[in-house]
C-alpha positions as CSV (number, residue, x, y, z in Angstrom):
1,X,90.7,93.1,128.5
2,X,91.8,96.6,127.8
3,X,93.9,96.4,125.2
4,X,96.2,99.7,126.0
5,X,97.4,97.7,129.5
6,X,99.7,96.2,127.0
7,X,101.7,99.4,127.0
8,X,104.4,99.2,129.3
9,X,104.8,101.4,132.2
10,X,107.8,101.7,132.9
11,X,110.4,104.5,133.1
12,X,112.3,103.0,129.9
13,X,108.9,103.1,127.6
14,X,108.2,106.5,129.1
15,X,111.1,107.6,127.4
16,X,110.8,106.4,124.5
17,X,107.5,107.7,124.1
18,X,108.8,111.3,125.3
19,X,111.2,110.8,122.6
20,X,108.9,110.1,119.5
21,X,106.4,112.6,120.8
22,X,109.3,115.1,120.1
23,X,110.4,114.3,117.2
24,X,107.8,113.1,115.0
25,X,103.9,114.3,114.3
26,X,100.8,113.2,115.5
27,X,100.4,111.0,113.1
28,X,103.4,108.8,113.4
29,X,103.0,108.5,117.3
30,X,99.5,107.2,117.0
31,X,100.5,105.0,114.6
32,X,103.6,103.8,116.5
33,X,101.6,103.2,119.3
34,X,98.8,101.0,117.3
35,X,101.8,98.5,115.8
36,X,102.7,98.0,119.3
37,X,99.3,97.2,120.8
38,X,98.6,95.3,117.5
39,X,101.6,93.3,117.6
40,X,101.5,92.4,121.1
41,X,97.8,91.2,121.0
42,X,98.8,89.0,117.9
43,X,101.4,87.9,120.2
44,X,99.4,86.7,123.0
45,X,97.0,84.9,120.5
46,X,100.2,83.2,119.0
47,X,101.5,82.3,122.4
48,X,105.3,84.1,122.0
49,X,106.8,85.3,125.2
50,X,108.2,88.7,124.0
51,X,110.0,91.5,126.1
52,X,106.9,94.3,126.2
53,X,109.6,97.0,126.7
54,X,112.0,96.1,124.0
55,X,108.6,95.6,121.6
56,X,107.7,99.0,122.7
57,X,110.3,100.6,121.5
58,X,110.8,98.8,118.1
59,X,107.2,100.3,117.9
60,X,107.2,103.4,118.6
61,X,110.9,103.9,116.6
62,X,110.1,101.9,113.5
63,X,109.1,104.9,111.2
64,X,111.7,107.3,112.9
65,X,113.9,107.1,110.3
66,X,111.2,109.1,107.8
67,X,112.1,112.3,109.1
68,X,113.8,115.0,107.8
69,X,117.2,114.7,109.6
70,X,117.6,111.4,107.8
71,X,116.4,112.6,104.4
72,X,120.4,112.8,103.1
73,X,121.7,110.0,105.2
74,X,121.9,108.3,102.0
75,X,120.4,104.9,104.0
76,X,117.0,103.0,104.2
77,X,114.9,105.0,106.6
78,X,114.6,101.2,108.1
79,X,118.3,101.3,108.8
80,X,117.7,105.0,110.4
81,X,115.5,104.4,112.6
82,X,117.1,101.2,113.4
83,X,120.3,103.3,114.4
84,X,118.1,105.5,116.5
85,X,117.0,102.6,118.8
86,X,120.3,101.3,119.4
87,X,121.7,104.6,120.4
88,X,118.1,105.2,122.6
89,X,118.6,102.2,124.2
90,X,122.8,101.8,125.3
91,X,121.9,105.6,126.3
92,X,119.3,103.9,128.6
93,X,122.1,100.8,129.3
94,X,120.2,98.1,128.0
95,X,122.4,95.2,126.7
96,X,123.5,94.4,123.5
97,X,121.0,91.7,122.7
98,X,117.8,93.7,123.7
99,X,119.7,96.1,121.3
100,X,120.2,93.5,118.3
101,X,116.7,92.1,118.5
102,X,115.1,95.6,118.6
103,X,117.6,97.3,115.6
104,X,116.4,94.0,113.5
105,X,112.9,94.5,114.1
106,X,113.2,98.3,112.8
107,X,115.2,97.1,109.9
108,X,113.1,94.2,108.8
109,X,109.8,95.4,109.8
110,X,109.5,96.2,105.6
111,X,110.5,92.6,104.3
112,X,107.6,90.4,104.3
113,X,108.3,86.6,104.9
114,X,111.3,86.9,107.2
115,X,110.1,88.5,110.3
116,X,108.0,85.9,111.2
117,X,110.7,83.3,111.7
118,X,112.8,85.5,114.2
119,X,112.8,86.4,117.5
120,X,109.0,87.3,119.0
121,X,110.1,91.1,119.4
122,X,111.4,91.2,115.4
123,X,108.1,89.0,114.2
124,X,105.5,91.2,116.5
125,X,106.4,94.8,115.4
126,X,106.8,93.2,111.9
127,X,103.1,91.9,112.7
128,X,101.4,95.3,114.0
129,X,102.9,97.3,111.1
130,X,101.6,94.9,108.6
131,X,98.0,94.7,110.9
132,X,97.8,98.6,111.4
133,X,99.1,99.1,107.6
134,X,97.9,96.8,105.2
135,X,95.5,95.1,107.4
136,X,96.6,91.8,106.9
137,X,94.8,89.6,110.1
138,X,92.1,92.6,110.5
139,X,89.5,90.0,110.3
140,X,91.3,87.2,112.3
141,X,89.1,88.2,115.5
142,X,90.9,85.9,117.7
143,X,93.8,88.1,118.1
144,X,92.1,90.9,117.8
145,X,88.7,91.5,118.9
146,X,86.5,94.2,117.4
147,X,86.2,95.5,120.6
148,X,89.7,95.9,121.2
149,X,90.4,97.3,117.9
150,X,87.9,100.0,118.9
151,X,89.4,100.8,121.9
152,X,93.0,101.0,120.3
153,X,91.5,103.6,118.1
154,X,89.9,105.6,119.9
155,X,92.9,105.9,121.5
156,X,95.1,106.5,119.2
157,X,92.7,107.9,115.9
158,X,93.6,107.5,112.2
159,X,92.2,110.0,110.4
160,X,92.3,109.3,107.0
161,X,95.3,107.4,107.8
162,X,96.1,105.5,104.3
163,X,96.4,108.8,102.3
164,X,98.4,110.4,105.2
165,X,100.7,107.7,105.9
166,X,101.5,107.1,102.0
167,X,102.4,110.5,101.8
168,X,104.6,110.6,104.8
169,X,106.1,107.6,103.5
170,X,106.9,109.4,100.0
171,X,107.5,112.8,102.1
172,X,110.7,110.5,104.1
173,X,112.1,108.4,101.2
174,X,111.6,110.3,98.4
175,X,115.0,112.7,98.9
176,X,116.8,109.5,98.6
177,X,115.0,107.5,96.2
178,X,118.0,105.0,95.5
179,X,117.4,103.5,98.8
180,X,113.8,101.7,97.4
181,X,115.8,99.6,95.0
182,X,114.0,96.1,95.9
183,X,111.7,97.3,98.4
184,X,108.1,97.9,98.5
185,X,109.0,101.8,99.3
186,X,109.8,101.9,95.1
187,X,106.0,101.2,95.2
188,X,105.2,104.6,97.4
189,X,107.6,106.2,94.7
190,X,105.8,104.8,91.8
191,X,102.6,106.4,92.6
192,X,104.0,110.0,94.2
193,X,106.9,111.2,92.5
194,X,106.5,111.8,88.8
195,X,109.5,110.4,86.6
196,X,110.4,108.1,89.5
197,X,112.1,104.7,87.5
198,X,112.5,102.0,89.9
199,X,115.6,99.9,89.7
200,X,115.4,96.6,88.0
201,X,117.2,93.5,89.4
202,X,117.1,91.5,86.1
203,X,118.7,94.6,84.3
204,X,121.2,95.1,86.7
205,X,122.5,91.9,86.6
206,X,122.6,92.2,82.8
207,X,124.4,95.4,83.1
208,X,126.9,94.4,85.8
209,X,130.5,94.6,84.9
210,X,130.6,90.9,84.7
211,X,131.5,89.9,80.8
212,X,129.3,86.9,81.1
C-alpha cells in the first residue's frame, strides 16, 4: 500500500497541518508527519482500532511545545504542546475525550513503558516518535516495510535528521532546563549545554525537608 493514504483527509487534519506548517520549521513538520505514518502502520500491524484524525493531530502537535513562545512557560514542552492540542481541538469542537486521549499522547509521548498500555491514539504516537527517533522497530519489517519506509521519506526527507533534531530538542528545552528533572530531555542537556547538572532523585530525597 501507499503508506501516506494513512494521512487523513479531512478538513480537521487539514488544519492541523496548516497550523504546524505555520508555526514550526521544516524540520519539525516532516518529522511530525513521519511519527504519524509510523505509528499508524505499527498500528495496523498490531491490530488497534485508533481514530486516524485524533492520531493525526497528536502527531503533528507533539513537538510544538519546542518553540520559542513556550521557552519561559516554565512547563515540560510535552505539557505545551499538549495544551496546544486541546485548545486546537475544542476550537474545532471535538469532544472532551478525543481531547484527553490526544493531550495524553503529547504528554507521554517522552516516558517509555507507559504508552503502550493506554489508549491506541496515546500508544501509536508514543510508537512513531520512538520508530522515527530512536529507531526502535526499524528492523521489524512487518509493520513497516522497507518499501514503505522509503516512500515515507521521500516524502517527508530527514536530512541529517539526528544532529538537527538533538539540537532542536536542546534549542526548546534548554531556557528552562528545570523542566528535564527525570526525563530523558536532561540527557539532550548533558551533551549541549556546558555546566548543565541534572537533578538527582536520590539526593533530593536526601535533601528534602523531611528530618528522617
Amino acid at each position: 500500500m501507499n503508506p501516506l493514504t494513512l494521512i487523513p483527509d479531512t478538513a480537521l487534519a487539514a488544519a492541523a497541518t496548516e497550523l504546524v506548517r505555520d508555526t514550526t520549521d521544516e524540520l519539525i513538520y516532516h518529522h511530525s508527519r513521519r511519527v504519524h505514518l509510523f505509528g499508524a502502520l505499527q498500528g495496523r500491524a498490531r491490530g488497534l482500532a485508533y481514530d486516524p484524525e485524533l492520531l493525526y493531530v497528536g502527531a503533528m502537535f507533539h513537538d510544538l511545545g519546542l518553540g520559542a513562545k513556550h521557552h519561559s512557560s516554565g512547563r515540560r514542552f510535552e505539557v505545551d504542546g499538549a495544551d496546544e492540542a486541546a485548545a486546537f481541538l475544542r476550537s474545532h469542537g471535538i469532544g472532551e475525550d478525543a481531547v484527553r486521549r490526544v493531550w495524553t499522547a503529547i504528554a507521554l509521548h517522552t516516558t517509555p513503558g507507559v504508552p503502550e498500555f493506554m489508549e491506541p491514539e496515546v500508544a501509536l504516537v508514543t510508537a512513531g516518535v520512538e520508530y522515527d527517533v530512536l529507531g526502535i522497530g526499524y528492523g521489524d519489517h512487518a509493520a513497516v516495510t522497507p518499501g514503505e519506509r522509503a516512500a515515507i521519506v521521500a516524502a517527508h526527507p530527514r536530512p541529517d535528521f539526528k544532529n538537527r533534531i538533538l539540537a532542536a530538542f536542546a534549542e526548546g528545552v534548554g531556557p528552562k532546563p528545570e523542566t528535564t528533572f527525570g526525563n530523558v530531555k536532561a540527557d539532550v542537556l548533558r551533551h549541549f549545554v556546558p555546566g548543565f547538572e541534572p537533578g538527582d532523585f536520590v539526593e533530593t530525597i536526601r535533601t528534602s525537608a523531611w528530618p528522617a
